[in-house]
N, C-alpha and C positions, 0 to 999 in steps of 0.2 A: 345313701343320698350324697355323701360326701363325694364318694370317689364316680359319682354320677355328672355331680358339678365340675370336676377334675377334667372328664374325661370330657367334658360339651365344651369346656373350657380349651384346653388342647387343642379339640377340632374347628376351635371358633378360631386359633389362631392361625391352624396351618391353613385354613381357607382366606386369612387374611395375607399372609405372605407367600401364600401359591403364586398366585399371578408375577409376584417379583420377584422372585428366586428360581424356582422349576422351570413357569412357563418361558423364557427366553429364551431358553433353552433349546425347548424343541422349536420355537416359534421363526419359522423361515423368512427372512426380508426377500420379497420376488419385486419390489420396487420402490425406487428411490425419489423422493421430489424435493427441491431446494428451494427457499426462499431468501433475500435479504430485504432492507429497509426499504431498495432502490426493485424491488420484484423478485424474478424471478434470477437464482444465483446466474453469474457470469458463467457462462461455459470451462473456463481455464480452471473456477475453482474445484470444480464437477468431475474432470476428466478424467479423474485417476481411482476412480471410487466403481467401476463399473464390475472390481475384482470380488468385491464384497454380496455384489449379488447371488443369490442364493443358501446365504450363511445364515449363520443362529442371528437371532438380533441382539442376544447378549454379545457375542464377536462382532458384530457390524457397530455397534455402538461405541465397542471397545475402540474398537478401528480406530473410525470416525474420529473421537476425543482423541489420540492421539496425534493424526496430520492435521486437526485443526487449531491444537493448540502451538504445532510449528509453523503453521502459516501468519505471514506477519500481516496482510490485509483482512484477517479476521480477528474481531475483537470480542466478541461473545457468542454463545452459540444453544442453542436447546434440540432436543428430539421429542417427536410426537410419532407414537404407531398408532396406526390406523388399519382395523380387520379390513379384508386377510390377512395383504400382508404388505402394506404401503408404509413407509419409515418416512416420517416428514423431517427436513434439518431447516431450523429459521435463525438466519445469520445475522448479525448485525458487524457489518464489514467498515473496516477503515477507507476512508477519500482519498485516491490521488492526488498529489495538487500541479506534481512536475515530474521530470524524467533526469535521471542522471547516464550519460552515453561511457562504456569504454572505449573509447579510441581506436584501441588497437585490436579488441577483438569485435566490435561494433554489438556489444551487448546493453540490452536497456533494462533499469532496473526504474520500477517506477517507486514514487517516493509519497509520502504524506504530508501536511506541510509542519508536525512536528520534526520532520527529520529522520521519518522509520521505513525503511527498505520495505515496500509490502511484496510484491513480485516482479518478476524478469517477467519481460513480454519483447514481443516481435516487432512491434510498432506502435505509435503514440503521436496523437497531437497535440499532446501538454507542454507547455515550454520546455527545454531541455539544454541541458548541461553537459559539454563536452569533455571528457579528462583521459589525460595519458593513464595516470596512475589509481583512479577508483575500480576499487573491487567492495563486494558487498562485504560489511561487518560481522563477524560474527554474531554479534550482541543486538544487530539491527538497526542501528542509528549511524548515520555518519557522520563526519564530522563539521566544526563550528561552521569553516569557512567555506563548504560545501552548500552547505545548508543556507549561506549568505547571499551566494552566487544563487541557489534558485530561486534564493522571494526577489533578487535584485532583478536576475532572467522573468522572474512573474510579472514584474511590475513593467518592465524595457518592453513585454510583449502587450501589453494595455494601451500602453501610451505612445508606442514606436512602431506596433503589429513586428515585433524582432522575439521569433521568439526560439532563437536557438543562440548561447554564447559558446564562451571554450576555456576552460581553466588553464592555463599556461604557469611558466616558473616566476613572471613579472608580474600576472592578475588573470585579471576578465578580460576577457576580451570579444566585443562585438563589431559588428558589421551593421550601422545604418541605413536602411532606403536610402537616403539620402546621399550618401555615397562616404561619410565621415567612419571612421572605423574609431571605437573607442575604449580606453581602458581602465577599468575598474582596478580598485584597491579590494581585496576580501575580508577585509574589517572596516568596520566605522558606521558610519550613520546613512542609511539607505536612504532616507527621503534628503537628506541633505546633498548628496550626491547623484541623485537625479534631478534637483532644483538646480544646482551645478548647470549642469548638463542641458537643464533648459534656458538657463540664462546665457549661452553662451550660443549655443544653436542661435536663439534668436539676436543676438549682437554684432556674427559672427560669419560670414555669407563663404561659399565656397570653403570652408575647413576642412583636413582632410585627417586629420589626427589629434583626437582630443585623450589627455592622458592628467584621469581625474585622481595620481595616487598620490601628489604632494597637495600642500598647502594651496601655493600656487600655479594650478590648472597650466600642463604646457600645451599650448596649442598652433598646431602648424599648416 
């Protein structure tokens, strides 16, 4: 009786860990479907995942976890299979909030608005930041003054509809409808320096260079 209970016992477990250990194994992914918060996944994040097709879904899984935890516009992630053989991935991805431009090689990295590089893409109409010298981080964040220039470009495109600057060796530097070109300091107090800016605009008729990096505002 003992070695009856042993033995039912045994089979009670390996029917319990069958399905998670064996079956993946043989278990073939013939298709993929993505979701995130915002629907159905963006195309860019998809595109590289069609090599996975036909594999175990222990390997497909494996995959999967691996480029999704180096993608930086993905912030958590699960899998669901579904017989026969459909593998569901449901994202919960990071928000754009602006773009940072290289200059010279005319690449755009789009950004979050804590500061985290999430992807390179081709085009964008989130406000955007122009620079001679940004290259993406390794670690994924850029830096203070970077990150300053895009909530200052965030807010210029709100209140200005201006929504491209350019980080230069002197500051920020914009271009107004109005025909005033202006330039930003990369440090300091953001709403203080567009109150600046509006008190001056409005005092101030015809101006054609406002340069908000001292004390006191030179204006010509």
């Amino acid at each position: 009786m003992r070695y009856l209970n042993l033995g039912l016992g045994l089979l009670l477990l390996f029917l319990l860990i069958f399905p998670f250990t064996v079956l993946p194994e043989f278990i073939k992914v013939k298709k993929m479907e993505c979701f995130s918060q915002y629907g159905i996944c963006d195309e860019s994040l998809f595109s590289e995942t069609n090599d996975l097709i036909g594999q175990s879904l222990r390997k497909t899984k494996t995959a999967l976890k691996e480029r999704l935890k180096v993608n930086g516009s993905v912030e958590k992630f699960s899998f669901t299979f579904k017989l026969p053989g459909t593998l569901r991935i449901d994202l919960i991805t990071r928000k754009p909030k602006f773009a940072l431009v290289n200059k010279q090689t005319k690449e755009i990295y789009l950004i979050d608005e804590n500061g985290r590089v999430l992807q390179k893409t081709d085009k964008t109409n989130l406000p955007k930041v122009i620079s001679d010298t940004f290259s993406p981080p390794a670690e994924g964040m850029i830096k203070e003054d970077e990150l300053f220039a895009l909530n200052l470009t965030y807010s210029l495109s709100f209140f200005y509809q201006v929504d491209v600057s350019e980080m230069v060796s002197e500051g920020l530097t914009v271009q107004l409808p109005a025909g005033a070109r202006v330039i930003f300091p990369l440090e300091g107090d953001k709403d203080t320096l567009l109150a600046s800016l509006k008190l001056i605009l409005s005092q101030v008729k015809g101006v054609k260079l406002i340069d908000l990096r001292f004390k006191n505002p030179i204006i010509k």
